[in-house]
MARDOPA-876970 format. One record per residue (C-alpha): residue number from 1; residue in three letters; x, y, z. Coordinates in steps of 0.5 Angstrom, whole numbers. Example, Ala and Ser with C-alpha at 12.3 -4.5 7.8 and 13.67 -1.06 7.14 Angstrom:
<nodes>
(node 1 "ala" (25 -9 16))
(node 2 "ser" (27 -2 14))
</nodes>
This chain:
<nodes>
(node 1 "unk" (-41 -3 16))
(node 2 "unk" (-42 2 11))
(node 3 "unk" (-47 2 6))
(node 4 "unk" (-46 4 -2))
(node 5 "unk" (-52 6 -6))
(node 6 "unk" (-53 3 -13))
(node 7 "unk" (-58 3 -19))
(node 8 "unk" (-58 -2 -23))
(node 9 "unk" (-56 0 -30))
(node 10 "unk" (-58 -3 -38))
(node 11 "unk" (-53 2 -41))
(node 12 "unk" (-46 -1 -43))
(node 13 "unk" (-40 3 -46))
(node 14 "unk" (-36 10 -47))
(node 15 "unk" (-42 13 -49))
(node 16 "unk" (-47 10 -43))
(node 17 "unk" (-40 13 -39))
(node 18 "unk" (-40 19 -41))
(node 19 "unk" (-47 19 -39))
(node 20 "unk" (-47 17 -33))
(node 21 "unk" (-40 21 -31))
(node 22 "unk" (-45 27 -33))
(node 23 "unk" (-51 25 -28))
(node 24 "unk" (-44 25 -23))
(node 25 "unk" (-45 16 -23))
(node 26 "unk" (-40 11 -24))
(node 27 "unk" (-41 5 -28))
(node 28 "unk" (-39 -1 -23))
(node 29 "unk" (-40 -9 -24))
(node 30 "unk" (-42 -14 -18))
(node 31 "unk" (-40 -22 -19))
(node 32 "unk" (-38 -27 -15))
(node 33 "unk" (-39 -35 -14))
(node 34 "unk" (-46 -34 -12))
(node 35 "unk" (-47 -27 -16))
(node 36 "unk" (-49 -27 -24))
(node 37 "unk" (-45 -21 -26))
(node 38 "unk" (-49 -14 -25))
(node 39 "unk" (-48 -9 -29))
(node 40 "unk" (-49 -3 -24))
(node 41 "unk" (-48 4 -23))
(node 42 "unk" (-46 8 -16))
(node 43 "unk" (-45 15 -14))
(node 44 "unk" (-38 18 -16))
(node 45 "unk" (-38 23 -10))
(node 46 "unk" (-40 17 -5))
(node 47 "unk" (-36 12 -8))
(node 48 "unk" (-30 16 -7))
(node 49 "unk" (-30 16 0))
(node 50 "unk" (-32 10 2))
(node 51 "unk" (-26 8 -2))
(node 52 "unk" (-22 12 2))
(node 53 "unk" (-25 10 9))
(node 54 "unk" (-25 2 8))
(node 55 "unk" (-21 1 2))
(node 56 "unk" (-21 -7 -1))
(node 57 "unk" (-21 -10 6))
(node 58 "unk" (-27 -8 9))
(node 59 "unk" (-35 -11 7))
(node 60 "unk" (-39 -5 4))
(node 61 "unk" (-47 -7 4))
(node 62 "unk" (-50 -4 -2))
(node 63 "unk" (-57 -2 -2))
(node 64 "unk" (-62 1 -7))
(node 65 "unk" (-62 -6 -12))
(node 66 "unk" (-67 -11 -12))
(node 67 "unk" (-63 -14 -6))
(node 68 "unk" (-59 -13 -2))
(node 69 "unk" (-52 -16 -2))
(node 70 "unk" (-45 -15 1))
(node 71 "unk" (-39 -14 -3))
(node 72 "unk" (-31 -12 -3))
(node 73 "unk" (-28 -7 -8))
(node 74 "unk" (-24 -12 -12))
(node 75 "unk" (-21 -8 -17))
(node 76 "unk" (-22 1 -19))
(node 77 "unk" (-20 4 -26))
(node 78 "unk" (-18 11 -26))
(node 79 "unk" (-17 17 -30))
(node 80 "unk" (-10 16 -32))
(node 81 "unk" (-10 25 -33))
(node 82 "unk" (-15 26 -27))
(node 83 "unk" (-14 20 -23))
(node 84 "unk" (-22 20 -21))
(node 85 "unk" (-24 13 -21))
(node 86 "unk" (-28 12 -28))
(node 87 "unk" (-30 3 -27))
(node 88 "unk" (-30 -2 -20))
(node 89 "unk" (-31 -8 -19))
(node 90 "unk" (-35 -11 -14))
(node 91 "unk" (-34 -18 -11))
(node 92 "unk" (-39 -20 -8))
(node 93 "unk" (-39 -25 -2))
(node 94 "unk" (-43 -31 0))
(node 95 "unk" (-46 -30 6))
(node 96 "unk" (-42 -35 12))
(node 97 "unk" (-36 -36 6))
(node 98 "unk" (-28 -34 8))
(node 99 "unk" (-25 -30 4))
(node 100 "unk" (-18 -28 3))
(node 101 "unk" (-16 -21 2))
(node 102 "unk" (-10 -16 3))
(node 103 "unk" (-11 -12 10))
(node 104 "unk" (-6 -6 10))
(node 105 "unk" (-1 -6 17))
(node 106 "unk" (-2 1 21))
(node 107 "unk" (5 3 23))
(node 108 "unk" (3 5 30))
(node 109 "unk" (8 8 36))
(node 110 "unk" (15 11 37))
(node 111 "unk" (21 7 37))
(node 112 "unk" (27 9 42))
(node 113 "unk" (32 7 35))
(node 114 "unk" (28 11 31))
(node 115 "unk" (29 17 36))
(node 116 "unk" (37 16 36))
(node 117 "unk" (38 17 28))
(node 118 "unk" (36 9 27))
(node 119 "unk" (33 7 21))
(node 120 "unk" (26 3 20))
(node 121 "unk" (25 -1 14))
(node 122 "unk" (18 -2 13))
(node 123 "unk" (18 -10 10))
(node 124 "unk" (11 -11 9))
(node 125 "unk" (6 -7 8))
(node 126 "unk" (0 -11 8))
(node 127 "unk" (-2 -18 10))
(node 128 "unk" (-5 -24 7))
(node 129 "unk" (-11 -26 12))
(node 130 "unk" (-17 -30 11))
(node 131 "unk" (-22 -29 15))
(node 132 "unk" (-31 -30 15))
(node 133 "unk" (-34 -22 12))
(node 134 "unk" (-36 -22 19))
(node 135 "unk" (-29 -21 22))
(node 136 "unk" (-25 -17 17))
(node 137 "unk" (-21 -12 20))
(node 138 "unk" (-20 -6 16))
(node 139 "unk" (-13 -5 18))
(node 140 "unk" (-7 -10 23))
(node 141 "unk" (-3 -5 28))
(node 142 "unk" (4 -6 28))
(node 143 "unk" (7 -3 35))
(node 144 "unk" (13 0 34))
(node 145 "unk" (16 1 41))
(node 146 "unk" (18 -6 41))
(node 147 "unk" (24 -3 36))
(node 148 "unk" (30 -1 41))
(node 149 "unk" (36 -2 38))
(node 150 "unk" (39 -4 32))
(node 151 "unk" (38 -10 28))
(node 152 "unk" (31 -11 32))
(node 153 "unk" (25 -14 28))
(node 154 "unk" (18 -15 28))
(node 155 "unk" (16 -21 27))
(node 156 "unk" (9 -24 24))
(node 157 "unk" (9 -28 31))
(node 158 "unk" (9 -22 34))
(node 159 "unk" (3 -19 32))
(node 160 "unk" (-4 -17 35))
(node 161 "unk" (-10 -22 30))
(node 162 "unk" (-17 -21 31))
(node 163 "unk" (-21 -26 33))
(node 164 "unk" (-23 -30 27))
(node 165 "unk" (-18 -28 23))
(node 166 "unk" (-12 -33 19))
(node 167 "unk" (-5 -30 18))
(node 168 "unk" (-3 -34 11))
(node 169 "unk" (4 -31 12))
(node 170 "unk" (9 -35 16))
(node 171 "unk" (11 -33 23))
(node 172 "unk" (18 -33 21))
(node 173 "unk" (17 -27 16))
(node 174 "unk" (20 -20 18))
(node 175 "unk" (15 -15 18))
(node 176 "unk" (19 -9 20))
(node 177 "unk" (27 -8 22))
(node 178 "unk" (32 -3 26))
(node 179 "unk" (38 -1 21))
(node 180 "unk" (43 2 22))
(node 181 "unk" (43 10 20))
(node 182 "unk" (49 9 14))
(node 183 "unk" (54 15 15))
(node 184 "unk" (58 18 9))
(node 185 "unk" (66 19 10))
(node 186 "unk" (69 24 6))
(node 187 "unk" (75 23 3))
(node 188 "unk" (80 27 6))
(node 189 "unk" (84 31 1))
(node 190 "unk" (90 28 -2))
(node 191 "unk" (96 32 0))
(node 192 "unk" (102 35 -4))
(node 193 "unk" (109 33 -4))
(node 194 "unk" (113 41 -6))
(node 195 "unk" (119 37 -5))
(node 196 "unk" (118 33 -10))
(node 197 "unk" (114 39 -14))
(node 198 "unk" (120 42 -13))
(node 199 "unk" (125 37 -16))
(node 200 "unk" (122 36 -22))
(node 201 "unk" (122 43 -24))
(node 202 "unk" (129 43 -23))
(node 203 "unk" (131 37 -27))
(node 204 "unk" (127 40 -32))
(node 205 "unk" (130 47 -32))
(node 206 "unk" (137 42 -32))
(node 207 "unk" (135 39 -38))
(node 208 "unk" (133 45 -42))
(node 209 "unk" (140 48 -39))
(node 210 "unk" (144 42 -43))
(node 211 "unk" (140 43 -49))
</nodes>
């Protein structure tokens, strides 16, 4: 499980993150059903890669506070110049609960369609589980090889769930498909009739004769 240190924080506001931002610190918020909120603050650098590596389905212990506590990362506001994650909220989980979280699929495999010029529609790109903090996957595969020729699909039925783990999705649900690569005809140009050109040209040089 990756672990996230924190501090707790009395600073509130721009100014308390411009001041934590200086100390290179984000300011965080810790609540749930069991959980009063907490104001806290969290090692920018630190904070980033474990956003990276778990994302908002995995369990993050949190150290250094007066107790420990094991949260998801709920929400993350970013810079919208810098793109650098200036606020988080942290849920936190009560321990023995099911949570109900997003897992991203990790689409994994070659496909026999794909390699023949065939397209794959990824439908999903995530699926709704629930499951114990224990059992939480970070991530579903998705074996692709399974995709030999046009309009194959990949079911929720067809996939691999850990252990302890609630699919809230129905079966039925496509989660991906083979569709046939489209190929643009081009028009073939429109031929010229030189006869009827030609006819037209005379019946005007006749007309201009009468005139």
């Amino acid at each position: 499980m990756l672990t996230l240190n924190a501090k707790n924080r009395t600073l509130t506001g721009k100014h308390a993150a411009k001041t934590l931002s200086e100390e290179g610190l984000i300011p965080a918020v810790v609540y749930g059903p069991k959980q009063e909120t907490l104001s806290i603050a969290l090692p920018l650098l630190e904070f980033k890669k474990v956003l990276r590596d778990a994302g908002e389905s995995s369990v993050i212990e949190l150290a250094g506070l007066d107790k420990g506590m094991q949260v998801l990362i709920h929400d993350v506001d970013y810079d919208p110049v810098t793109n650098i994650p200036r606020h988080t909220d942290l849920y936190a989980i009560t321990k023995g609960a099911k949570i109900e979280v997003a897992v991203p699929l990790e689409f994994v495999g070659e496909s026999a369609a794909v390699k023949a010029g065939a397209n794959l529609v990824k439908v999903m790109h995530e699926l709704e589980i629930e499951a114990e903090a224990a059992h939480l996957p970070h991530e579903i595969e998705v074996d692709i090889s399974k995709l030999e020729k046009e309009g194959d699909q990949i079911h929720v039925s067809d996939l691999k769930i850990p252990h302890g783990v609630t699919v809230k999705a129905e079966g039925e649900e496509v989660v991906a498909l083979i569709q046939a690569l489209e190929v643009e005809s081009e028009e073939a140009p429109t031929a010229v009739d030189m006869d009827a050109i030609e006819v037209e040209k005379k019946g005007k040089d006749e007309e201009e004769t009468e005139a």
